[in-house]
Every structure is written in C-alpha cells, then in structure tokens.
C-alpha positions in Angstrom: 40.2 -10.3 58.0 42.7 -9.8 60.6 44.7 -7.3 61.3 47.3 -9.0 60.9 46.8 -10.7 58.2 46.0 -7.8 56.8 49.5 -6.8 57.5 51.2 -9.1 56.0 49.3 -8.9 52.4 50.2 -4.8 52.5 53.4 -4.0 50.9 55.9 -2.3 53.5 58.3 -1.0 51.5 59.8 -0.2 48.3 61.6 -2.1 45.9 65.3 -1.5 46.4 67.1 0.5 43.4 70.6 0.1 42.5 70.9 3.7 43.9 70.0 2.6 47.6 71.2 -0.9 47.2 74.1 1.0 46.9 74.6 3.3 49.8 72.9 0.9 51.9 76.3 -1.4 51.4 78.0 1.4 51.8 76.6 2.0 55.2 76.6 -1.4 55.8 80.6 -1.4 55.2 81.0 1.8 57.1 79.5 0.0 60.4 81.5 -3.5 59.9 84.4 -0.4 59.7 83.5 1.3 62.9 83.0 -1.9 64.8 86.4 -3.7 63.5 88.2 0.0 64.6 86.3 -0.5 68.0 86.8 -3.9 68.4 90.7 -3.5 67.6 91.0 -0.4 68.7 94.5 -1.6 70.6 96.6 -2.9 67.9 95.5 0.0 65.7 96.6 2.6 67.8 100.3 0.2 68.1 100.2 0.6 64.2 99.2 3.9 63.1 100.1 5.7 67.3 98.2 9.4 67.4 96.9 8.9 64.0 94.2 6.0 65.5 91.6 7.9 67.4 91.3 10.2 64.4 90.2 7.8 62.1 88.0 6.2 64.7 86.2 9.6 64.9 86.6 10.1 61.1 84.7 6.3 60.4 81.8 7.3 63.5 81.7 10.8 61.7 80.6 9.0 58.2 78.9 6.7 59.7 76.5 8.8 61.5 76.4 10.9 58.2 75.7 7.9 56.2 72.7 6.8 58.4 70.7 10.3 58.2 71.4 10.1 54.3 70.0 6.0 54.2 67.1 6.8 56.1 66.0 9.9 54.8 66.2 8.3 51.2 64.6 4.7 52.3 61.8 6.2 54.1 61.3 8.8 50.8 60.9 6.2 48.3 59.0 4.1 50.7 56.9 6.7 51.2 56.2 7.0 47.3 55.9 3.7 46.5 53.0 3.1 49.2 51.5 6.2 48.0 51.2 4.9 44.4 50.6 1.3 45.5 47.7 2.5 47.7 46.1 4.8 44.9 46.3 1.9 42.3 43.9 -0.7 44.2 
C-alpha cells in the first residue's frame, strides 16, 4: 500500500472533548479579538484614548497564553489517543 494511502486510513488525531472544544473557541474568539483590535486599532484608541494599547497588549498577552495552553493539551490527548489506537490493532 502506499504511503499515502496509508496515511490517510491512520487516525491523526483525537476526538475533540467538550473540554478542548471549549478552549479551542475560546482561542479561536481571542484571535478574531486581537485581529478586530488590530484591524481598528484607530477608532478604538478615539473611544477608549490611553486605555487602547493596553487592552491590545492585554488581548496579544491571552492570546499567546491561550495558544501554549491549546497546543500543549491538543497534542497530549492526541498523543494518547494514537497511543491506545495503535496498541488496539
């Protein structure tokens, strides 16, 4: 068989739990966040003044926190599940 066929028959990842399904909108909602602050960076600072880069720093802060949690979490349970999957057969 090839290799990639091979591939695509092997299971790449976990099944999503509520738990990551979870903090993966969460950090999902925390870059639309950080993009829409970026993107309208302007009027916000009009509307909130000195207050604005803080809560751009505070959403790129939790962002980048957020990431290091997701992917530490995704590639654990990933890691598990192809660990079990791959005993079973």
């Amino acid at each position: 068989m090839p290799l990639w066929l091979d591939l695509l028959r092997t299971p790449m990842a976990a099944p999503e739990t509520g738990s990551l399904r979870r903090l993966r909108l969460t950090w999902q909602g925390l870059c639309l966040a950080t993009a829409l602050a970026v993107g309208f960076f302007r009027p916000m600072r009009q509307a909130l003044g000195q207050r604005a880069p803080i809560l751009a720093a505070v959403l790129l802060l939790a962002t980048a926190i957020s990431t290091v949690i997701y992917v530490a979490r995704k590639q654990r349970a990933d890691k598990a599940y192809l660990e079990t999957s791959g005993s079973a057969e």
